[in-house]
N, C-alpha and C positions, 0 to 999 in steps of 0.2 A: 254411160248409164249411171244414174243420178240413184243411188240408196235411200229408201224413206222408210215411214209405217205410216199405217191405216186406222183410224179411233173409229168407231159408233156409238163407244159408254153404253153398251146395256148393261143389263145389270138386274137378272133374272131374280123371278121371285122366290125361286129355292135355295137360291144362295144371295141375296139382295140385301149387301153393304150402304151405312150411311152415301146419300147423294152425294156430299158435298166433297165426304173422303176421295170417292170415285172419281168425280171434276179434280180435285186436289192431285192425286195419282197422276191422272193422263197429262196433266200440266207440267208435275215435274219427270214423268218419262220424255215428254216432250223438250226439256231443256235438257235432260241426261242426254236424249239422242244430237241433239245440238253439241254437248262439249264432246260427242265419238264418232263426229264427224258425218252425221248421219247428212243428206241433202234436201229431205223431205218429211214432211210432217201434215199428211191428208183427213179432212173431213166427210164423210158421211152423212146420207141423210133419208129418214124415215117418219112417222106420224103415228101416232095414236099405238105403237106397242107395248105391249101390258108390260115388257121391262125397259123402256123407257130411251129406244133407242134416239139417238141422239137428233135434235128436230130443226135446229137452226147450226149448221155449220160456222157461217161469216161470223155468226157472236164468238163461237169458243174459237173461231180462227183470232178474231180482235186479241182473245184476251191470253193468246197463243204469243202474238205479235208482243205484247207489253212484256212477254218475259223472254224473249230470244230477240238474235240479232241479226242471223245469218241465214238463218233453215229459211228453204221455199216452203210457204204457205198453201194450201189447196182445197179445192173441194172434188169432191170422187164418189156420188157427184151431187149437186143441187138438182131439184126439181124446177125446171125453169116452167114449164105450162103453167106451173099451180100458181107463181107470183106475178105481177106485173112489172115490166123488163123495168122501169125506171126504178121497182123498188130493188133489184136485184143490181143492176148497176150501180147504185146509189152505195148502198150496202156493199158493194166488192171494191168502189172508190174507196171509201175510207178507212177499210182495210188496208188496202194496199198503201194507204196512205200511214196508218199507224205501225204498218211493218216497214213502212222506207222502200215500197219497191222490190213486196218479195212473192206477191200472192198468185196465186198459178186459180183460175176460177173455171171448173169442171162443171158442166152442166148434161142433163139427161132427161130423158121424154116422161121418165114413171111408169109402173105395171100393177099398182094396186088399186082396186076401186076406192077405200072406204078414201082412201088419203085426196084421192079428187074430190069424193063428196064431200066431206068435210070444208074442202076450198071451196065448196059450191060451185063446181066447174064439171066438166064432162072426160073421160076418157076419149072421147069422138075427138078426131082431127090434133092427137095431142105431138103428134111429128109436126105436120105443117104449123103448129103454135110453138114448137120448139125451134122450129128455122125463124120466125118471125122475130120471138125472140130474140136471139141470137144477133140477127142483124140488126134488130134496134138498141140492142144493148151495147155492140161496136159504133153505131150511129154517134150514141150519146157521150162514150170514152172520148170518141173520137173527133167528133164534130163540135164541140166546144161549146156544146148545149147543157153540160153538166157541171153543177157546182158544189163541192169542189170537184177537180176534176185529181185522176190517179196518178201515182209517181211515175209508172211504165208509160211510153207513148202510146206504145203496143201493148196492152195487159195482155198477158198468155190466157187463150180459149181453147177450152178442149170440149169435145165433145165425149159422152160418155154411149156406147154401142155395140151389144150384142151379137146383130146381124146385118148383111151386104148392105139394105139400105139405110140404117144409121151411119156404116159405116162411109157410104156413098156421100151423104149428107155432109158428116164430118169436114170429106175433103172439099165437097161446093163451098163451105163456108170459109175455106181456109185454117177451120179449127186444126187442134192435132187430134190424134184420136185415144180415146182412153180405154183401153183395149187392147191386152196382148195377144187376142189369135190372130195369129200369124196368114189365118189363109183370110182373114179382111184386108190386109194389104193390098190386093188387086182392087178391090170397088173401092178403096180407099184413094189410092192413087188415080182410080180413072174419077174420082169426083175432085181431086185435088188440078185434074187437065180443065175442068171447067172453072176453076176457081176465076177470079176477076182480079189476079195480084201477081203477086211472086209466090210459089206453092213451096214450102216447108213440108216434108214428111218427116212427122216427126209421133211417137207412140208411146202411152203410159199405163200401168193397172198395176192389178194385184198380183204377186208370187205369192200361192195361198200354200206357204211353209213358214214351219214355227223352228225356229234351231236350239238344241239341248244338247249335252254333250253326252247323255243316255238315250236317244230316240225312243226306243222301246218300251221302258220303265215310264219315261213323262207321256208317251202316246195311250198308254193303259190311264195314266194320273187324267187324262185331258180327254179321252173319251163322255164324261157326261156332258163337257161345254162344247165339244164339237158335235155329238147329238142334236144336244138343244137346238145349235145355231143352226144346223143345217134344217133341220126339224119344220122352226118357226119359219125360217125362212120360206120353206115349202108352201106352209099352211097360211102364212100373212098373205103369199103371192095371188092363193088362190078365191079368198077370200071376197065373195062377188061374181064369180064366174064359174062358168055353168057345172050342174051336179058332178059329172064324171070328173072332170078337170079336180073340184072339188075333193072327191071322195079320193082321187091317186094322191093326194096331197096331204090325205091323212096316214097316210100307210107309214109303217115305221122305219126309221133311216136305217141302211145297210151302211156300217161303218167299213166293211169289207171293201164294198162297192165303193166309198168315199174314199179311202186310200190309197191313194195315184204313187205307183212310182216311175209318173211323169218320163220325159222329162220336162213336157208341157204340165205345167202345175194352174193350170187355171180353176178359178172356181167353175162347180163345185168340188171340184176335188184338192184334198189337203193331205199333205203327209207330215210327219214328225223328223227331221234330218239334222246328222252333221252340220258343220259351215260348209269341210269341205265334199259333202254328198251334193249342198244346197248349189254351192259353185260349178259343178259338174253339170246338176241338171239345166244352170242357166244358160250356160257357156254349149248346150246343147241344143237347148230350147231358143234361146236369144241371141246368141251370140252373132249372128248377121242380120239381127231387125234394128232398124231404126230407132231403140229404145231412148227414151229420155229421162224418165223415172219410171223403177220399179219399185213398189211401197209392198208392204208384211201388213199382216195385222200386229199391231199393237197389243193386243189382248182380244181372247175370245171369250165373248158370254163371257164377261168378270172371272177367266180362271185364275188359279191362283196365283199370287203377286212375285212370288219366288220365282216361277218356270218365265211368267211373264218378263221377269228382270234380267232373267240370265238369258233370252232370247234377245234381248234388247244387245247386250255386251258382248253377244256374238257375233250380231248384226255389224257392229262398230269395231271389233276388236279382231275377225278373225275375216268374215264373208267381205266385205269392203276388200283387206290386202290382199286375198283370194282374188277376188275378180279384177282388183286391178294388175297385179300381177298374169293373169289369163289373155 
């Protein structure tokens, strides 16, 4: 099991720091987690939110790449329906080419309307344009139709998935899956029996826990940015679809309700933990799946840069020798 974090750079409008400081930050947390040994360093991807959630992954992965050497590169996950596979292949070649062969390229179907319309494209049919995808973006890696073409023979494809048939999907493709619930594992593997290869099970996501060496005291500190995020999250989701859906999405987040003491920590549920509470949970929750990388968030909703930092060097300095020693 491979250690990373998670970016999306928002960057809310009630506590909304200079852009570029923000880009600046996640770039060098991103080399900090590089010299603590970190294995991963994942992008995110969103449209049109009022703080600005992070809108082209492969860019800030490029610019990811020019300042590390080592860390695997990723996206968690790109909106493959919304682009055209050649611009998407294109775009993860020459990534993977300016990182030397590190980029891990995470793809997902999308659940928002306005972000389809915006593409001018439809939510109708957005699985079957996500497998299509898919295959012609491995077509073009691979079949020597693409120029330049990527450092990995095999660029690593993952798919990103919720429910049995994404996750079915995943393994027809021979993607891995991006996704820690554990009980997708079976349509996982029974689409991984159809696959047309050599079938790899292999799984990546979120550990949605922050590490502080006071849980308590930083979970009270980080209460309005886990609101927020969970908040907006709700309400961008819903945004286009029909009134009820709509109206449950406004209702106001129960933090009670949000704090899982796991030991499946998936989103949405988040807690505030030790390393060694964090170790516990994984080595309960994970410790016989197939994981390959598990990624944290980086920062939530822009909270503040202190809790943010010393989560980062727990990550590296304490959870890492933890789990590997487990």
């Amino acid at each position: 099991m491979k250690i990373g974090i998670y970016s999306d750079l928002r960057n809310p409008p009630g506590w909304r720091r200079d852009w570029t400081a923000v880009y600046a930050k996640t770039l060098e947390r991103i080399e900090r987690a590089e010299a603590l040994g970190l294995a991963g360093a994942f992008f995110t991807e969103h449209h049109l939110f009022e703080d600005g959630y992070l809108p082209q992954p492969l860019l800030l992965a490029a610019a990811a790449a020019a300042r590390t050497s080592s860390i695997r590169l990723g996206t968690a996950t790109m909106l493959a329906p919304l682009r055209p596979p050649l611009d998407t292949a294109e775009q993860a070649a020459l990534v993977d080419i300016l990182s030397g062969g590190r980029l891990e390229l995470g793809v997902g179907a999308g659940y928002r309307v306005p972000e389809f319309d915006a593409y001018r494209t439809t939510m109708a049919g957005r699985y079957e344009r996500l497998e299509e995808s898919c295959r012609e973006i491995r077509r073009l890696w691979e079949g020597g139709a693409l120029t330049p073409e990527p450092v990995q023979g095999r660029l690593p494809l993952w798919l990103g998935a919720q429910g049995p048939r994404g996750a079915r999907l995943a393994g027809r493709l021979g993607a891995g899956l991006m996704c820690l619930r554990t009980d997708l594992l079976e349509p996982y593997e029974a689409g991984l029996a159809e696959f047309e290869g050599e079938p790899t099970v292999r799984i990546a996501g979120p550990v949605n826990l922050i590490l502080a060496d006071d849980p308590e005291r930083t979970w009270t500190e980080l209460e309005p940015f886990i609101a927020y995020q969970a908040q907006t999250y709700r309400a961008y989701g819903a945004e286009g679809k029909p009134a009820e859906e709509a109206r449950l999405a406004g209702k106001s987040v129960n933090l009670g309700w949000l704090r899982s003491a796991g030991p499946d920590m998936n989103p949405p549920h988040l807690d505030v933990v030790t390393p060694a509470e964090a170790a516990r949970r994984i080595e309960a929750w994970l410790g016989g799946a197939p994981v390959e990388h598990a990624f944290f968030w980086e920062s939530i909703a822009g909270m503040p840069d202190a809790i943010a930092d010393r989560h980062l060097e727990l990550l590296g300095t304490e959870l890492i020798p933890l789990l590997r020693a487990a």
